[in-house]
C-alpha positions as CSV (number, residue, x, y, z in Angstrom):
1,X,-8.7,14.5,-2.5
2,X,-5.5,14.2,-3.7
3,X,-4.2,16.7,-1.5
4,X,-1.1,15.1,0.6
5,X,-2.3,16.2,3.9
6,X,-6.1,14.9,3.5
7,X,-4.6,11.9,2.4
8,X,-2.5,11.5,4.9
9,X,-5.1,11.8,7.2
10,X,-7.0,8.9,6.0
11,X,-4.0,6.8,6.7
12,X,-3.3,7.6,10.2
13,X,-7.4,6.4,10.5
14,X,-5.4,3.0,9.5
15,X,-4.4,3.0,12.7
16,X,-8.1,3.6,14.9
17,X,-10.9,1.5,15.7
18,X,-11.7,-1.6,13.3
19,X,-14.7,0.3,11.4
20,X,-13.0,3.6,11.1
21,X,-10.0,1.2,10.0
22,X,-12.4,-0.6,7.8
23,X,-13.9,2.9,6.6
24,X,-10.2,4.0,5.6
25,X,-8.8,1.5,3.8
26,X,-12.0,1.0,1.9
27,X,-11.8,4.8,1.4
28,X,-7.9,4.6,0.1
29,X,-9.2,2.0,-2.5
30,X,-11.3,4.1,-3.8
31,X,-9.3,6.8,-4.0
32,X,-6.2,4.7,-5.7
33,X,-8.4,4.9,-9.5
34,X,-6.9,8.5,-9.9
35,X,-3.0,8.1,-10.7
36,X,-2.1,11.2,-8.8
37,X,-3.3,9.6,-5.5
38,X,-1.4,6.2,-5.9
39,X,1.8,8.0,-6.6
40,X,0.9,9.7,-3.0
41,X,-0.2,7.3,-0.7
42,X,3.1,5.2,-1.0
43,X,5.2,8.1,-0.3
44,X,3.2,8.6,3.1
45,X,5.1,6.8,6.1
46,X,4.1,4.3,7.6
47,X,1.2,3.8,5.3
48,X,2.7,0.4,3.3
49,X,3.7,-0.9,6.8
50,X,0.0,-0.1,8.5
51,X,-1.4,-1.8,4.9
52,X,0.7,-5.3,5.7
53,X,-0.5,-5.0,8.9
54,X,-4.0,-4.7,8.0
55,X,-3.9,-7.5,5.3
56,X,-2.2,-9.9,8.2
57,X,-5.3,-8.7,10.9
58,X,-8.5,-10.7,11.9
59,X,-10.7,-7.9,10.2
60,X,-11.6,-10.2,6.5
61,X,-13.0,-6.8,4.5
62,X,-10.5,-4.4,5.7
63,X,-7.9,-7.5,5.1
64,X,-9.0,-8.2,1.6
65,X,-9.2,-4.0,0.5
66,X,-5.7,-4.0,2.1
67,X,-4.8,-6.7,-0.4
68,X,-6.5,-5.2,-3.3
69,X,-4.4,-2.0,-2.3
70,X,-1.1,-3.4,-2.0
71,X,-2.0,-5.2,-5.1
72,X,-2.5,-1.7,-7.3
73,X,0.4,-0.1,-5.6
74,X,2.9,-2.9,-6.3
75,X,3.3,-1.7,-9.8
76,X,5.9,0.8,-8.2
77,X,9.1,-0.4,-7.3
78,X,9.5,1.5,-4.8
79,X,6.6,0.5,-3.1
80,X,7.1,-2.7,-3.7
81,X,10.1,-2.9,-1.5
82,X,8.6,-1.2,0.9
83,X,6.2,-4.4,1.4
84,X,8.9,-6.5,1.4
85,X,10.4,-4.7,4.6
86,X,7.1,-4.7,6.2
87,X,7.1,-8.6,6.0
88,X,4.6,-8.7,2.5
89,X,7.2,-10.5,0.0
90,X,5.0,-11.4,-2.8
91,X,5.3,-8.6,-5.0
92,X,8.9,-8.6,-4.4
93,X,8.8,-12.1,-5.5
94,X,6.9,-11.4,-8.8
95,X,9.4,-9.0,-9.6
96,X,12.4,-10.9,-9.0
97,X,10.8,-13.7,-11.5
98,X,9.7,-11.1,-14.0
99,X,13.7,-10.5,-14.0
100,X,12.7,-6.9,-14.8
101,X,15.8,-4.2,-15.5
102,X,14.3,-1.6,-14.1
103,X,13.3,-3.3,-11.0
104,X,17.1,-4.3,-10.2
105,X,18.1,-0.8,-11.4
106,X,15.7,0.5,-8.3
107,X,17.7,-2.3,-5.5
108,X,20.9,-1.1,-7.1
109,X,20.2,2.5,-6.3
């Protein structure tokens, strides 16, 4: 499952009905324990932006998985400016505290 298009199917789910939503980003949790599929899913577009979304909706599971999700893929940089342009600040925010080098090094790029 950690071909690209597969997973890129899962995340255009994000965008369907609140179960198959539900089903999707429970499924993308999952899926984020194998490093080579957290790498992927923040390069996907649009999936960091359907994520915030999803952790800002009425839905409370698919809100909290969306959390949990963001959460693990925060540790990239990368990704974690990507929340930050969707509206989802607080990883951002950790980072700028943390004052890490690397982290600045990314903004600067």
């Amino acid at each position: 499952m950690t071909n690209i298009e597969l997973l890129s199917a899962v995340v255009k789910s994000l965008t369907r009905d609140t179960e198959e939503r539900r089903e999707s980003v429970g499924l993308l949790l999952e899926l984020s324990d194998l490093p080579a599929v957290r790498r992927k899913i923040g390069r996907i577009q649009g999936c960091i932006v359907m994520l915030v979304s999803i952790l800002n909706g009425v839905d409370p599971v698919a809100s909290r998985d969306a959390a949990k999700l963001l959460d693990i893929l925060s540790n990239n940089t990368q990704n974690a400016l990507l929340m930050a342009e969707a509206g989802y600040f607080g990883p951002l925010v950790q980072y700028l505290n943390k004052g890490d080098a690397s982290f600045f090094n990314t903004l600067l790029l």
